[in-house]
C-alpha positions as a Markdown table, in Angstrom:
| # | Residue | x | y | z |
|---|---|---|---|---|
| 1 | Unk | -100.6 | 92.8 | -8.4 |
| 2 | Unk | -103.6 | 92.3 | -6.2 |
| 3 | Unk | -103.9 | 91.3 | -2.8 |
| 4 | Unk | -107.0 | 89.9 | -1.4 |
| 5 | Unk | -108.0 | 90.7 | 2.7 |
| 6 | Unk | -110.8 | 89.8 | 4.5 |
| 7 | Unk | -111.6 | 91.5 | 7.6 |
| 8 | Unk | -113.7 | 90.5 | 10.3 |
| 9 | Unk | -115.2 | 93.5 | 12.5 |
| 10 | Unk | -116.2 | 92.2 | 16.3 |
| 11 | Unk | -119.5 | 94.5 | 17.1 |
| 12 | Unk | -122.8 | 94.7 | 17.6 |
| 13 | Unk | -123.9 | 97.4 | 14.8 |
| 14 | Unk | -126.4 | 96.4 | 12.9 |
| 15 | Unk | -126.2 | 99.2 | 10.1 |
| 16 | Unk | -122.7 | 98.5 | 10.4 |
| 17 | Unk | -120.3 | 95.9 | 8.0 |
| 18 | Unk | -119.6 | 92.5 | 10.1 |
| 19 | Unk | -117.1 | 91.4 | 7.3 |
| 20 | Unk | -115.1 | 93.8 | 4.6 |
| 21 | Unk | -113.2 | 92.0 | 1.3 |
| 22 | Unk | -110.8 | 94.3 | 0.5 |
| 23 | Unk | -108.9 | 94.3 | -3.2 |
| 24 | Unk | -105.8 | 95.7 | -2.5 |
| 25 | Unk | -103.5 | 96.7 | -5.2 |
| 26 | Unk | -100.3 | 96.6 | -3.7 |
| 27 | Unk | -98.6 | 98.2 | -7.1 |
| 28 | Unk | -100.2 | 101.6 | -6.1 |
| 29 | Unk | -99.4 | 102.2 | -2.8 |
| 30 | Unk | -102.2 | 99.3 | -1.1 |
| 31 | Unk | -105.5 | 101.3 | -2.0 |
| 32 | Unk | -108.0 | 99.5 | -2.4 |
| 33 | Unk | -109.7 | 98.5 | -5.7 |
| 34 | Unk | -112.7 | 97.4 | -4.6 |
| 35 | Unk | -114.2 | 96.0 | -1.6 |
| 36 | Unk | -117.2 | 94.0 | -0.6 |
| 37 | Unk | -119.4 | 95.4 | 2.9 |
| 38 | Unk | -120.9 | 92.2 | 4.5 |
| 39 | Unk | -123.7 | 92.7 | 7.1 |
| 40 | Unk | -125.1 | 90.5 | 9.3 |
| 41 | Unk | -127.5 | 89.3 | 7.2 |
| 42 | Unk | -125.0 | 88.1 | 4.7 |
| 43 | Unk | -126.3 | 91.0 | 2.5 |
| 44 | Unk | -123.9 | 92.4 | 0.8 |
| 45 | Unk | -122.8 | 96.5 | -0.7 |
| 46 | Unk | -120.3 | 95.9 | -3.7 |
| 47 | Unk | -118.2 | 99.8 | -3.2 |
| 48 | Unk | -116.8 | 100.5 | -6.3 |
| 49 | Unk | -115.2 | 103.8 | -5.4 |
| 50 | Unk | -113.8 | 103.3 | -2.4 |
| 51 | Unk | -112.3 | 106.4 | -1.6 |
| 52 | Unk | -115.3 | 108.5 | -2.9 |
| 53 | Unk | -116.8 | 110.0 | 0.6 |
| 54 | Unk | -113.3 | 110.3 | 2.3 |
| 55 | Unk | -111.5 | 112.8 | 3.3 |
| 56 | Unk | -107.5 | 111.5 | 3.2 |
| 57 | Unk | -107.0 | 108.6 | 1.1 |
| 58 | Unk | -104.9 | 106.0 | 2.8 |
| 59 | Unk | -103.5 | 102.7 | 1.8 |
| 60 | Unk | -104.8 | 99.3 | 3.8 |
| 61 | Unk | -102.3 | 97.8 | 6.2 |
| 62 | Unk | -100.8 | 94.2 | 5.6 |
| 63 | Unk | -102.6 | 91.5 | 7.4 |
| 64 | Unk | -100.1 | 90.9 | 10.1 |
| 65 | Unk | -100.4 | 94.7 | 10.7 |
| 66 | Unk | -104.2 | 94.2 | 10.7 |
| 67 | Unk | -104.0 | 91.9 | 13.2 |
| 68 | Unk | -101.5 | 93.9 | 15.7 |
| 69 | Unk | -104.5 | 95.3 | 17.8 |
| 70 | Unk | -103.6 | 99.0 | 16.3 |
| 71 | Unk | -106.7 | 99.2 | 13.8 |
| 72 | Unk | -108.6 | 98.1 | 17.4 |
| 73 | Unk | -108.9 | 94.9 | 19.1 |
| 74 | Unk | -112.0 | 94.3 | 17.4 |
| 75 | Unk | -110.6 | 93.7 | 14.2 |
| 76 | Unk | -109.1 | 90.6 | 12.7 |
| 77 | Unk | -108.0 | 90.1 | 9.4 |
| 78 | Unk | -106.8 | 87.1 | 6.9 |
| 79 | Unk | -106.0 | 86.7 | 3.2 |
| 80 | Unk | -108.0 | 85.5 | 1.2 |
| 81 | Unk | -108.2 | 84.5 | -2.8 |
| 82 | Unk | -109.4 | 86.4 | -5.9 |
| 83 | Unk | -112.6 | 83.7 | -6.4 |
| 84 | Unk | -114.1 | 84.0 | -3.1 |
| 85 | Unk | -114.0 | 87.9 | -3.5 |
| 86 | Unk | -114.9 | 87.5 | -7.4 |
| 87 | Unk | -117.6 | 84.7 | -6.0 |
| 88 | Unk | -119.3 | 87.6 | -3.3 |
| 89 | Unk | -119.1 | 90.1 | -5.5 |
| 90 | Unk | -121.2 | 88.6 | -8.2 |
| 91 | Unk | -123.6 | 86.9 | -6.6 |
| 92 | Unk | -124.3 | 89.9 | -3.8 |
| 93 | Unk | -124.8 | 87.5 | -0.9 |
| 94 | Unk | -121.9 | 86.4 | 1.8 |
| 95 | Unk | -121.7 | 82.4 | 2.4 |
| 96 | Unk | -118.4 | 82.4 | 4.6 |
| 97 | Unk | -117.7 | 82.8 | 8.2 |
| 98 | Unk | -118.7 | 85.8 | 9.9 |
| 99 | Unk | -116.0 | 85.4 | 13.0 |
């Protein structure tokens, strides 16, 4: 099963992601799938291998945990559904809300 998460990352970096889709496949442990960097541009970097520069692999907190201030206070997070991610990862450009 797949769980869908957008997060929404309060800075002012521009060579950082403003927005991150995460596809979360809660069946194996909440790694991610795939995910979906958003700049502030509305650009967007489709990351197939999500884990492929890291060091430990670790599984994406739930929403509410997301939300908790422990990821920072700069973070928000919601759930979203499979066709908006499907929708920005084919057509390579962002067209939701960036806050």
């Amino acid at each position: 099963m797949k769980e869908y998460i957008k997060l929404f990352w309060n800075h002012k970096l521009n060579k950082e992601p403003k927005v991150i889709l995460y596809e979360v496949d809660v069946d194996n442990e909440r790694l991610v799938s795939r995910a979906i960097d958003v700049y502030f541009d509305r650009s967007t970097n489709n990351v197939e291998n999500f884990y492929a520069e890291v060091l430990e692999i670790v599984p994406i907190p739930k929403v509410e945990e997301l939300n908790k201030g422990i990821w920072g206070t700069e973070i928000r997070a919601c759930l979203i559904d499979k066709e908006e991610f499907d929708k920005t990862w084919i057509n390579l450009i962002y067209d939701g809300t960036m806050m």
